[in-house]
CHARMM-style PDB file with segment names, atoms N, HN, CA, C and O in Angstrom:
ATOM      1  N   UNK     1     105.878 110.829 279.930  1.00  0.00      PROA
ATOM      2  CA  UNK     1     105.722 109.652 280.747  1.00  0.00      PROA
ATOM      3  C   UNK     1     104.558 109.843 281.716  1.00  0.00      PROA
ATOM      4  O   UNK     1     104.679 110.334 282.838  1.00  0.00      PROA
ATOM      5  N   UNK     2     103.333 109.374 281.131  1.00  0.00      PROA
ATOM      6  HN  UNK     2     103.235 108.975 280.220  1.00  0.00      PROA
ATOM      7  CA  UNK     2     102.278 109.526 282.143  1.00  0.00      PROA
ATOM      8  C   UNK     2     102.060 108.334 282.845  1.00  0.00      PROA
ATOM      9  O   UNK     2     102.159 107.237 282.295  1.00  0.00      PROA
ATOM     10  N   UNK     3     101.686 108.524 284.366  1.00  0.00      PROA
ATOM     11  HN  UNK     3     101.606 109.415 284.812  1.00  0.00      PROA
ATOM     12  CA  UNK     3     102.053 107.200 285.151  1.00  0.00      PROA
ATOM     13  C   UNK     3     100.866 106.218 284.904  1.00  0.00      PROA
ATOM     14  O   UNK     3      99.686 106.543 284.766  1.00  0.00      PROA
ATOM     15  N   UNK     4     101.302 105.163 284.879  1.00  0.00      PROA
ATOM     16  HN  UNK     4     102.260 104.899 284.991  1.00  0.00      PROA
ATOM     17  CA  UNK     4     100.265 104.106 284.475  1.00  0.00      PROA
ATOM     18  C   UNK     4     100.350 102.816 285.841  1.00  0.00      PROA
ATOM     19  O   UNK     4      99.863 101.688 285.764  1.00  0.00      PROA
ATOM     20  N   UNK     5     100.988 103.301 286.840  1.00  0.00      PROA
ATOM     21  HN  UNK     5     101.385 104.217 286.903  1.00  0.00      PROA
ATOM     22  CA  UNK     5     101.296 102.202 287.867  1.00  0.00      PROA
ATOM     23  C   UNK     5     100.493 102.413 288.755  1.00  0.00      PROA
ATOM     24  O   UNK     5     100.626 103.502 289.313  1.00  0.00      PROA
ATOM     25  N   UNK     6      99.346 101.490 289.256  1.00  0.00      PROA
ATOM     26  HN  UNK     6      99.238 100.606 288.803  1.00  0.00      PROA
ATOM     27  CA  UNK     6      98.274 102.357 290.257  1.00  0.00      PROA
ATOM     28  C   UNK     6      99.025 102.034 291.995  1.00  0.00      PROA
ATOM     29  O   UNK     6     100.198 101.740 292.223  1.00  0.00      PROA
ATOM     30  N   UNK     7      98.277 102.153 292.668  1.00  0.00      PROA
ATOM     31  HN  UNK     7      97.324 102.392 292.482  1.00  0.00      PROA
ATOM     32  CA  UNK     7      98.981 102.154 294.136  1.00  0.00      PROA
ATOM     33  C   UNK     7      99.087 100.750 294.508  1.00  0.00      PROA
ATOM     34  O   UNK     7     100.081 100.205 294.028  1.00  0.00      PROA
ATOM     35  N   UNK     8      98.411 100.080 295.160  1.00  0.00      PROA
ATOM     36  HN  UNK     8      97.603 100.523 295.549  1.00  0.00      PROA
ATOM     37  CA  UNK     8      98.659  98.477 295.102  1.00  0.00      PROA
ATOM     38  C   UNK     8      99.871  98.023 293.964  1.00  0.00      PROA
ATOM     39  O   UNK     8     100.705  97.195 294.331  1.00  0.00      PROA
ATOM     40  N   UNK     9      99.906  98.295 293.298  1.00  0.00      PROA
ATOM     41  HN  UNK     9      99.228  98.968 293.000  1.00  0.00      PROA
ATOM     42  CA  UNK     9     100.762  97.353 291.932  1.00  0.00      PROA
ATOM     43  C   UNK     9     101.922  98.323 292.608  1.00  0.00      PROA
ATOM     44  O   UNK     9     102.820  97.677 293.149  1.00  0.00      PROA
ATOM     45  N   UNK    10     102.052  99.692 292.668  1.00  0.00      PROA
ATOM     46  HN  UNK    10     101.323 100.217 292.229  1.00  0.00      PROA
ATOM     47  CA  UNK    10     103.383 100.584 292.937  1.00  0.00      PROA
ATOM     48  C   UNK    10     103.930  99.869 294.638  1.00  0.00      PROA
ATOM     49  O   UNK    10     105.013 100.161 295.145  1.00  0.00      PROA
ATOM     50  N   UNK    11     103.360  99.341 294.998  1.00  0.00      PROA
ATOM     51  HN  UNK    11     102.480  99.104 294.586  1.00  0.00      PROA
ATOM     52  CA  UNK    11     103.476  99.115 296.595  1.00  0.00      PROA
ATOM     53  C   UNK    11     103.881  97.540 296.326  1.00  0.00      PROA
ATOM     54  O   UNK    11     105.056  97.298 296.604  1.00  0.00      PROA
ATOM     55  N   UNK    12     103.023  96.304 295.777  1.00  0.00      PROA
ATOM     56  HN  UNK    12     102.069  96.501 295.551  1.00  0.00      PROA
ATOM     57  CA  UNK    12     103.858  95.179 295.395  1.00  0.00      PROA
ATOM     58  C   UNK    12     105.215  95.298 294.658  1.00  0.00      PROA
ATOM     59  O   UNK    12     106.026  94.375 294.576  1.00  0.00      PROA
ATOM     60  N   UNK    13     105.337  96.253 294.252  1.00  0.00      PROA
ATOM     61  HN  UNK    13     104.679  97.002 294.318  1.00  0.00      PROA
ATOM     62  CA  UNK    13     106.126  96.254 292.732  1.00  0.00      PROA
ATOM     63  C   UNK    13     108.360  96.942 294.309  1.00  0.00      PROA
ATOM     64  O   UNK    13     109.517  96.536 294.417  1.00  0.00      PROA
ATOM     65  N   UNK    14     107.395  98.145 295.023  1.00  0.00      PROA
ATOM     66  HN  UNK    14     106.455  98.474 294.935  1.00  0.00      PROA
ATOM     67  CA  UNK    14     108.678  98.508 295.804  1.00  0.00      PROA
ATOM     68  C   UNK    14     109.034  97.449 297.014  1.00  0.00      PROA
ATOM     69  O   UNK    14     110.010  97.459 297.763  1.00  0.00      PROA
ATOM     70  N   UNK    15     107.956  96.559 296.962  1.00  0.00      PROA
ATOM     71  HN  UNK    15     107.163  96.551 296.353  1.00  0.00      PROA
ATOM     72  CA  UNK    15     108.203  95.295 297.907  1.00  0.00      PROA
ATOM     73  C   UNK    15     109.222  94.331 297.804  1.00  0.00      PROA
ATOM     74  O   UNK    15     110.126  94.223 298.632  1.00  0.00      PROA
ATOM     75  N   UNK    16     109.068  93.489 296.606  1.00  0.00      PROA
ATOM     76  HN  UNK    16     108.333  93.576 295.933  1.00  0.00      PROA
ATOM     77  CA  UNK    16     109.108  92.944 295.942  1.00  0.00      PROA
ATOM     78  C   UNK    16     110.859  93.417 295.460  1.00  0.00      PROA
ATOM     79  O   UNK    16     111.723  92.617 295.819  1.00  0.00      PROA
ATOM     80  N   UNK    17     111.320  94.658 294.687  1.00  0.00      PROA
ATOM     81  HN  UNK    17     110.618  95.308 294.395  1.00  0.00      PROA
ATOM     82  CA  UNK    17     112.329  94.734 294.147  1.00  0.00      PROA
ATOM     83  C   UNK    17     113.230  95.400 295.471  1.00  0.00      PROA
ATOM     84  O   UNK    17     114.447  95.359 295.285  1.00  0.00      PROA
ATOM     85  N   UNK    18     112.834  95.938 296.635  1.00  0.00      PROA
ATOM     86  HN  UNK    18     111.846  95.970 296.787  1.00  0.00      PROA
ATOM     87  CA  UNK    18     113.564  95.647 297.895  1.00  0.00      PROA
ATOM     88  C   UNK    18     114.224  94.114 298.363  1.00  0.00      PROA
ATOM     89  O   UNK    18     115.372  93.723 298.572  1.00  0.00      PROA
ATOM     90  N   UNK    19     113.191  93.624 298.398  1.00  0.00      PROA
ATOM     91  HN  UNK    19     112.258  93.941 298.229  1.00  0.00      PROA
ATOM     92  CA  UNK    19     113.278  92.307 298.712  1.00  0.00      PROA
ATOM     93  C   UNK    19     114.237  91.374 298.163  1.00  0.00      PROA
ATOM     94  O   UNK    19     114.980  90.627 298.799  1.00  0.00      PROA
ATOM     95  N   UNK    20     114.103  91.545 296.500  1.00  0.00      PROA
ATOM     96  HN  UNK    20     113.499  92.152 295.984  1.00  0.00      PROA
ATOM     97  CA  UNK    20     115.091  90.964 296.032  1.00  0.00      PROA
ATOM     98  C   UNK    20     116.349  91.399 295.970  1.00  0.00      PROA
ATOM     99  O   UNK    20     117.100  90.425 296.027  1.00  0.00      PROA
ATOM    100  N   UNK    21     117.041  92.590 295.862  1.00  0.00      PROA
ATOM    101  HN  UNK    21     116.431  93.381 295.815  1.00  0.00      PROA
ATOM    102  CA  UNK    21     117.886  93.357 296.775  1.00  0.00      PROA
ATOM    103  C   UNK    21     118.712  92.734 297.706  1.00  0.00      PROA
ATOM    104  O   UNK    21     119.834  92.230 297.680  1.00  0.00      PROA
ATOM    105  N   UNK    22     117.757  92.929 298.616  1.00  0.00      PROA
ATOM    106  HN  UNK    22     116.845  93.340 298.638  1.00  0.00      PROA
ATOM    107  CA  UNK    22     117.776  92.846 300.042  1.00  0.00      PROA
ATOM    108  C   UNK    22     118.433  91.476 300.136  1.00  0.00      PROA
ATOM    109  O   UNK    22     119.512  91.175 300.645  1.00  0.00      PROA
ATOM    110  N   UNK    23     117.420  90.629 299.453  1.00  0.00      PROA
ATOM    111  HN  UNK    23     116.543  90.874 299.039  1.00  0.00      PROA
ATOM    112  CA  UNK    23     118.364  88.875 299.331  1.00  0.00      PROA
ATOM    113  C   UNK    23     119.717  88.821 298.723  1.00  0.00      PROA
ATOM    114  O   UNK    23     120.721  88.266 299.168  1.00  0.00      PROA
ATOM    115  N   UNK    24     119.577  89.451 297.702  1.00  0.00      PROA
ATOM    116  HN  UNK    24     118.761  89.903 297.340  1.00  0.00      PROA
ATOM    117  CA  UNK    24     121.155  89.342 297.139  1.00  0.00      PROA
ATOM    118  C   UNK    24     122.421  90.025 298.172  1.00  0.00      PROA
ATOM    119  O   UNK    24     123.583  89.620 298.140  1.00  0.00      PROA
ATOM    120  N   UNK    25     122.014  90.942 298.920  1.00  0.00      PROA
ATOM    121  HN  UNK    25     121.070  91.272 298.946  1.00  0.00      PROA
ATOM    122  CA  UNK    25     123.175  91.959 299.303  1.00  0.00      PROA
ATOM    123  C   UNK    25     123.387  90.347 300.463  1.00  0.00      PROA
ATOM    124  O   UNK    25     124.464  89.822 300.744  1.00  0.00      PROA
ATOM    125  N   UNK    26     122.299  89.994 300.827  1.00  0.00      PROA
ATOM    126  HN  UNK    26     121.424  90.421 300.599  1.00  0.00      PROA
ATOM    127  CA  UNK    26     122.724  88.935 302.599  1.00  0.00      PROA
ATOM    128  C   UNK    26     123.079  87.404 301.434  1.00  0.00      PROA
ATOM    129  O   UNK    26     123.063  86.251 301.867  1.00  0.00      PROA
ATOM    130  N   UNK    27     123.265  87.629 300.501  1.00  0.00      PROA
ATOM    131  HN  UNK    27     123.278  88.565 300.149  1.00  0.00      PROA
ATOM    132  CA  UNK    27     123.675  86.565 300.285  1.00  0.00      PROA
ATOM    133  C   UNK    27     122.849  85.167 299.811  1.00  0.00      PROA
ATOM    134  O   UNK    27     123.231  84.102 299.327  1.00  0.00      PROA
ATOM    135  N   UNK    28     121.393  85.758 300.232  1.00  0.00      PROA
ATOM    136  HN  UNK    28     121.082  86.623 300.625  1.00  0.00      PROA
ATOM    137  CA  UNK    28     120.615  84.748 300.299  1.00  0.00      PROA
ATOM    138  C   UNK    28     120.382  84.090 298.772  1.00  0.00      PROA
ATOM    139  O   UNK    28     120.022  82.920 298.643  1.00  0.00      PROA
ATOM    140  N   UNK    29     120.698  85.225 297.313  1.00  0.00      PROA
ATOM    141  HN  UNK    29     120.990  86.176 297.418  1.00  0.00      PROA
ATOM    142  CA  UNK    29     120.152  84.904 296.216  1.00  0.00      PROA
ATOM    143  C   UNK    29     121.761  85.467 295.608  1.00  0.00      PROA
ATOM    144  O   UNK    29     122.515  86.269 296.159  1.00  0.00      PROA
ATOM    145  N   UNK    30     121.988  84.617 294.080  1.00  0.00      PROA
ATOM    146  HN  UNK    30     121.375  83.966 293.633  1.00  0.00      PROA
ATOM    147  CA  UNK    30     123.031  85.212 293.817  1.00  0.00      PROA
ATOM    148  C   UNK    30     123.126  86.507 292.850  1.00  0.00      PROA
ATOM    149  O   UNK    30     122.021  86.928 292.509  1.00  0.00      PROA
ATOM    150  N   UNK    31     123.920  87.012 292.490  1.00  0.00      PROA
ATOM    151  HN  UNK    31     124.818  86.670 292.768  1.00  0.00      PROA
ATOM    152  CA  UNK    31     123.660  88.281 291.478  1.00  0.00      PROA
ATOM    153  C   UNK    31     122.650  88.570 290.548  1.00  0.00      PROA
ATOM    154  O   UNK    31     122.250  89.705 290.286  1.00  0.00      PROA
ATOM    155  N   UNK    32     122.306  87.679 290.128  1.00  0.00      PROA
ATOM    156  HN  UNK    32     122.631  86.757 290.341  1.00  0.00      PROA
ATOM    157  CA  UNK    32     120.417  87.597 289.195  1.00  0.00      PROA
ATOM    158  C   UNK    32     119.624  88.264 290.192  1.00  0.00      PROA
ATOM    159  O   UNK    32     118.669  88.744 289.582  1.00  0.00      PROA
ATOM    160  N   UNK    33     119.529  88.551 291.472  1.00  0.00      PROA
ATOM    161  HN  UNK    33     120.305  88.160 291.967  1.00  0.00      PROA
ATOM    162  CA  UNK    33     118.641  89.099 292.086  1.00  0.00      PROA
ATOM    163  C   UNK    33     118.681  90.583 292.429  1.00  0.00      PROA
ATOM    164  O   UNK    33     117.882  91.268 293.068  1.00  0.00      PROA
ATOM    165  N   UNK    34     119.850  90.897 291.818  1.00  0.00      PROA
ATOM    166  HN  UNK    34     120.499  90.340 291.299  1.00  0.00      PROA
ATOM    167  CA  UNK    34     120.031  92.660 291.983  1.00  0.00      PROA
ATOM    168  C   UNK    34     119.099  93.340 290.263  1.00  0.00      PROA
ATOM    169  O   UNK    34     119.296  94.443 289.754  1.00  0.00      PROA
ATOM    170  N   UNK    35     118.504  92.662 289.940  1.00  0.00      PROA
ATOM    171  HN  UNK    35     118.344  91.765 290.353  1.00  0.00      PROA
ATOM    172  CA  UNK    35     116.973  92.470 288.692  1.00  0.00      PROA
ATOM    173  C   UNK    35     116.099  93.766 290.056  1.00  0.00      PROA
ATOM    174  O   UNK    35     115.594  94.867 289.831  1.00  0.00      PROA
ATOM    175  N   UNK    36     116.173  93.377 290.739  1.00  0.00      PROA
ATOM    176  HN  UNK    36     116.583  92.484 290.922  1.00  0.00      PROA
ATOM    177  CA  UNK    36     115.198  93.826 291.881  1.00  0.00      PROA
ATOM    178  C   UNK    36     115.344  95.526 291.418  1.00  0.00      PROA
ATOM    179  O   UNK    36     114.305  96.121 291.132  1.00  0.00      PROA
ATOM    180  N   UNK    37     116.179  95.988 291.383  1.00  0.00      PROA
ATOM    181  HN  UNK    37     117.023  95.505 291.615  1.00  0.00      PROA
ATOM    182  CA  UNK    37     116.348  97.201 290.836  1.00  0.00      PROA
ATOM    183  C   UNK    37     115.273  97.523 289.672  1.00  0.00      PROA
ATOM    184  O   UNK    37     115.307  98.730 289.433  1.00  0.00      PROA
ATOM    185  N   UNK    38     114.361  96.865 288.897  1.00  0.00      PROA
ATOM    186  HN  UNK    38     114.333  95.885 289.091  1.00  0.00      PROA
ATOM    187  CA  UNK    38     113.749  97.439 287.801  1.00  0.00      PROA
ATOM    188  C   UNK    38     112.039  97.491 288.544  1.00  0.00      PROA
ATOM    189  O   UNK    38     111.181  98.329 288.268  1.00  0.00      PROA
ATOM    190  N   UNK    39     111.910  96.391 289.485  1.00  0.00      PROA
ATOM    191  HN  UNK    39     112.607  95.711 289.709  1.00  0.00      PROA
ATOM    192  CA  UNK    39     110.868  97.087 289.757  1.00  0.00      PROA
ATOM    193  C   UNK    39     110.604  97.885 290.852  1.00  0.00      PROA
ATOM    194  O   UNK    39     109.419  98.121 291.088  1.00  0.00      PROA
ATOM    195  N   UNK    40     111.513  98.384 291.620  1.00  0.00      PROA
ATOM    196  HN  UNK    40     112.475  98.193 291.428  1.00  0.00      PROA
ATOM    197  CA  UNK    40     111.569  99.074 292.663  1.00  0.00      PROA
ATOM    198  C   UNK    40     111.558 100.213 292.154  1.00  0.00      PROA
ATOM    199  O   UNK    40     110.734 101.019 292.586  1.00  0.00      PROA
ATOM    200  N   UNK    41     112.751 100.726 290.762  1.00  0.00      PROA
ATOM    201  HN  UNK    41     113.420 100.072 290.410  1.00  0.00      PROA
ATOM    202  CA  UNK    41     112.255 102.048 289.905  1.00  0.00      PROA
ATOM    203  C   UNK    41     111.351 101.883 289.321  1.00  0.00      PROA
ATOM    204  O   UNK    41     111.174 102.911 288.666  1.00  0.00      PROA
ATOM    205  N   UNK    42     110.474 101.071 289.088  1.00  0.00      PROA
ATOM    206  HN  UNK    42     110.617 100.237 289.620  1.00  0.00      PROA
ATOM    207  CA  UNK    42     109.339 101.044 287.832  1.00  0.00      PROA
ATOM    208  C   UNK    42     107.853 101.557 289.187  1.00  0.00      PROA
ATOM    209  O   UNK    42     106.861 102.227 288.898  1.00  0.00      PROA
ATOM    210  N   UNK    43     108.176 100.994 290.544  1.00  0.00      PROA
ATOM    211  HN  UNK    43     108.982 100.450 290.779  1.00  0.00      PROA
ATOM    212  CA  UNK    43     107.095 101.289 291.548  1.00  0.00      PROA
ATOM    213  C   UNK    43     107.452 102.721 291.971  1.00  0.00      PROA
ATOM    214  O   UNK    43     106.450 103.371 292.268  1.00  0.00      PROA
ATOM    215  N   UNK    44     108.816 103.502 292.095  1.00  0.00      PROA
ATOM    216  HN  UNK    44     109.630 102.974 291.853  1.00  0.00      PROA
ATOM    217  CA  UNK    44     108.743 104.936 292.529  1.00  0.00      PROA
ATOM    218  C   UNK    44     108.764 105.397 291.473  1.00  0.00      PROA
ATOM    219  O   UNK    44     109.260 106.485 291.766  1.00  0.00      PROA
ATOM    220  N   UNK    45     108.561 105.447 290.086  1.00  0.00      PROA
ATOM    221  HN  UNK    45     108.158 104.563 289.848  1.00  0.00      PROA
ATOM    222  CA  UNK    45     108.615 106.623 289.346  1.00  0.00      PROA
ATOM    223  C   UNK    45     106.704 106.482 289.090  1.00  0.00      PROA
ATOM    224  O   UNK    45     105.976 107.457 288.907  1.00  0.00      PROA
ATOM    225  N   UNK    46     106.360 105.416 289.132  1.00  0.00      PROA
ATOM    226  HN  UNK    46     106.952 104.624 289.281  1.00  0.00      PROA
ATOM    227  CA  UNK    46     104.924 105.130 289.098  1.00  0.00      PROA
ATOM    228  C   UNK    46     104.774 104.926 287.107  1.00  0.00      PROA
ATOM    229  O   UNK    46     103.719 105.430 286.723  1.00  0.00      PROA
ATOM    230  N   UNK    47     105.376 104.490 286.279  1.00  0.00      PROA
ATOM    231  HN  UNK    47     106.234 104.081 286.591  1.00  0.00      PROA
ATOM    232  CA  UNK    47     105.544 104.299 285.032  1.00  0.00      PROA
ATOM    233  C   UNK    47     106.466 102.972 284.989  1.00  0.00      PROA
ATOM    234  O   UNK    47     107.437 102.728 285.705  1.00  0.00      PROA
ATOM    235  N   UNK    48     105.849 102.098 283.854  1.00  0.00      PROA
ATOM    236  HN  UNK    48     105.060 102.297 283.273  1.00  0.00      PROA
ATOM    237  CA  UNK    48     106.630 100.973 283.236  1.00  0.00      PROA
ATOM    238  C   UNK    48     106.359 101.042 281.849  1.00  0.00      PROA
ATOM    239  O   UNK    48     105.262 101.157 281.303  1.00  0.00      PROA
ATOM    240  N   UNK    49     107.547 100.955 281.313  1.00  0.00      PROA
ATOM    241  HN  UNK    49     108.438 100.862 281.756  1.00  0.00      PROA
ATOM    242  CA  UNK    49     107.389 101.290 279.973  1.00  0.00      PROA
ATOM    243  C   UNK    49     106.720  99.874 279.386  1.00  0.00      PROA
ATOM    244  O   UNK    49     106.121 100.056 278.326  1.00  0.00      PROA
ATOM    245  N   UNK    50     106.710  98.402 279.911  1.00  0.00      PROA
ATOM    246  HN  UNK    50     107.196  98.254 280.772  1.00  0.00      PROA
ATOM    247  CA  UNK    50     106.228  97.753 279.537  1.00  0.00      PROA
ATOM    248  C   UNK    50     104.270  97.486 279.604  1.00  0.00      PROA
ATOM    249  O   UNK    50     103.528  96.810 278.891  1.00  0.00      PROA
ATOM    250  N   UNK    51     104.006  98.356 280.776  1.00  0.00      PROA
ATOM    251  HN  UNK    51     104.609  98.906 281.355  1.00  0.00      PROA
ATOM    252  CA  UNK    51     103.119  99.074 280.554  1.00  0.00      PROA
ATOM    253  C   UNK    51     102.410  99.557 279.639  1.00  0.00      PROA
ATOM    254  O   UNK    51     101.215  99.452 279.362  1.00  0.00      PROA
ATOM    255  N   UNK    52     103.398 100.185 279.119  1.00  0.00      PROA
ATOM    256  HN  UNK    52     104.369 100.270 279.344  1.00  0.00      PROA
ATOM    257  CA  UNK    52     102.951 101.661 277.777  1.00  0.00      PROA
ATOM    258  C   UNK    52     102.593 100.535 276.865  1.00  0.00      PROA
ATOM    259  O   UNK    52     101.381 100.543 276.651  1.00  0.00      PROA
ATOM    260  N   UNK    53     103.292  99.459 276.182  1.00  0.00      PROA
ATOM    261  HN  UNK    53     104.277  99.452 276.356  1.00  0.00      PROA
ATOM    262  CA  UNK    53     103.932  99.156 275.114  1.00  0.00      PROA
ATOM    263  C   UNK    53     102.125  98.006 275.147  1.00  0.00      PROA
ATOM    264  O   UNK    53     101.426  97.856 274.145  1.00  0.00      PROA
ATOM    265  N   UNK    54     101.850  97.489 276.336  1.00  0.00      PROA
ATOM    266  HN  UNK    54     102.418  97.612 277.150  1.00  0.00      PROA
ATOM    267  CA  UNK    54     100.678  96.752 276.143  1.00  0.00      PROA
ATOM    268  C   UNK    54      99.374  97.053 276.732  1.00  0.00      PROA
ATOM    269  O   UNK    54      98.478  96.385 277.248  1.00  0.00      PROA
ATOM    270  N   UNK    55      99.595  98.396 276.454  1.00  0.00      PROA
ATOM    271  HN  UNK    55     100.324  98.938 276.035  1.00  0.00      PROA
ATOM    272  CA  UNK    55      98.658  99.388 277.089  1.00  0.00      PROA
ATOM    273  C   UNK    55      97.727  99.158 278.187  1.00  0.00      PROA
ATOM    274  O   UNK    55      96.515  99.366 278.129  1.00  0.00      PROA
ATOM    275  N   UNK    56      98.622  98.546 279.580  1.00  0.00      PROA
ATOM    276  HN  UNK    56      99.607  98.378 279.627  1.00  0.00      PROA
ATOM    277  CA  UNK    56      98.029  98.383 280.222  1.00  0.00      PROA
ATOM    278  C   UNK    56      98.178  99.349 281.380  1.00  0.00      PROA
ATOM    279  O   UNK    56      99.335  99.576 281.733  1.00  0.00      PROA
ATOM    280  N   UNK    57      97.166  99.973 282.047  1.00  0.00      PROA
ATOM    281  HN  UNK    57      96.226  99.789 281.760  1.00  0.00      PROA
ATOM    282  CA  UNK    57      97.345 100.914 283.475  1.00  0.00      PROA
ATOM    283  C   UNK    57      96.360 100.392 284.552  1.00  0.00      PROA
ATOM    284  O   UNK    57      95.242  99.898 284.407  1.00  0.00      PROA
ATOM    285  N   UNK    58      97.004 100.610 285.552  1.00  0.00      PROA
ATOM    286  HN  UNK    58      97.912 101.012 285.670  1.00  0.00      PROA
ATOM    287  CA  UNK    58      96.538 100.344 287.071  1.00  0.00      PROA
ATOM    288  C   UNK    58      96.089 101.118 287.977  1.00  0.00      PROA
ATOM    289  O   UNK    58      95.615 100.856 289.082  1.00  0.00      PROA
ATOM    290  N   UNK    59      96.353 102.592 287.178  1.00  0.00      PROA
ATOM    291  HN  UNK    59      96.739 102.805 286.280  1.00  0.00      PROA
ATOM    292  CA  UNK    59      96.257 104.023 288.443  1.00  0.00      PROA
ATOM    293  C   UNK    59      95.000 104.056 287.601  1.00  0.00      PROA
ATOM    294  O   UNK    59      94.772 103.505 286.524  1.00  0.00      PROA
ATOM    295  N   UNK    60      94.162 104.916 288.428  1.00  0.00      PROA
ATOM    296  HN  UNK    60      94.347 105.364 289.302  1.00  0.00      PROA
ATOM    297  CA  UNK    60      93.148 105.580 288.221  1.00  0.00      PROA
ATOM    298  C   UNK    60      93.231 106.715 287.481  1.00  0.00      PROA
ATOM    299  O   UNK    60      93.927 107.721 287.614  1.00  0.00      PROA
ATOM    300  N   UNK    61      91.966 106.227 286.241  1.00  0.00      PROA
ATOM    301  HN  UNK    61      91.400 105.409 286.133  1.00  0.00      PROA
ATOM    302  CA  UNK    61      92.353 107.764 285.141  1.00  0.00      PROA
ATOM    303  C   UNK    61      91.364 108.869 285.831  1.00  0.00      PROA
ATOM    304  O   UNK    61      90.213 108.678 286.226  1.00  0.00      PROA
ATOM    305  N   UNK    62      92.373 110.465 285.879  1.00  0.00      PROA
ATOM    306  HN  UNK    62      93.307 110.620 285.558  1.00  0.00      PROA
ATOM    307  CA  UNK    62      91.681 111.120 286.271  1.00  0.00      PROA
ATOM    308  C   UNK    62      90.662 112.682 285.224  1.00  0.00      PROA
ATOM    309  OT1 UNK    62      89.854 113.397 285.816  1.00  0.00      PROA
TER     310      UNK     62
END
């Protein structure tokens, strides 16, 4: 699993699946929003397998 998530996209991506979280636990969104979980792991492991599959990367190749 080589990471393909660059920093901006890893930083929208743990925003974003907090957020939606975050809405569901207060109620604000109903259970469809605990989804938030895939990109919050997809922004800390820095890999999306949907990524891989359309070979797209965001990090800088080093």
């Amino acid at each position: 699993m080589a990471a393909n998530v660059g920093g901006i996209d890893k930083i929208l991506r743990i925003v974003a699946g907090a957020g939606l979280i975050g809405a569901t636990a207060a109620g604000l969104l109903p259970v469809w929003g605990y989804i938030g979980v895939v990109p919050l792991a997809t922004g800390l492991m820095g890999w999306c397998p949907a990524y891989t599959l359309f070979g797209i990367k965001t990090c800088s190749t080093k």
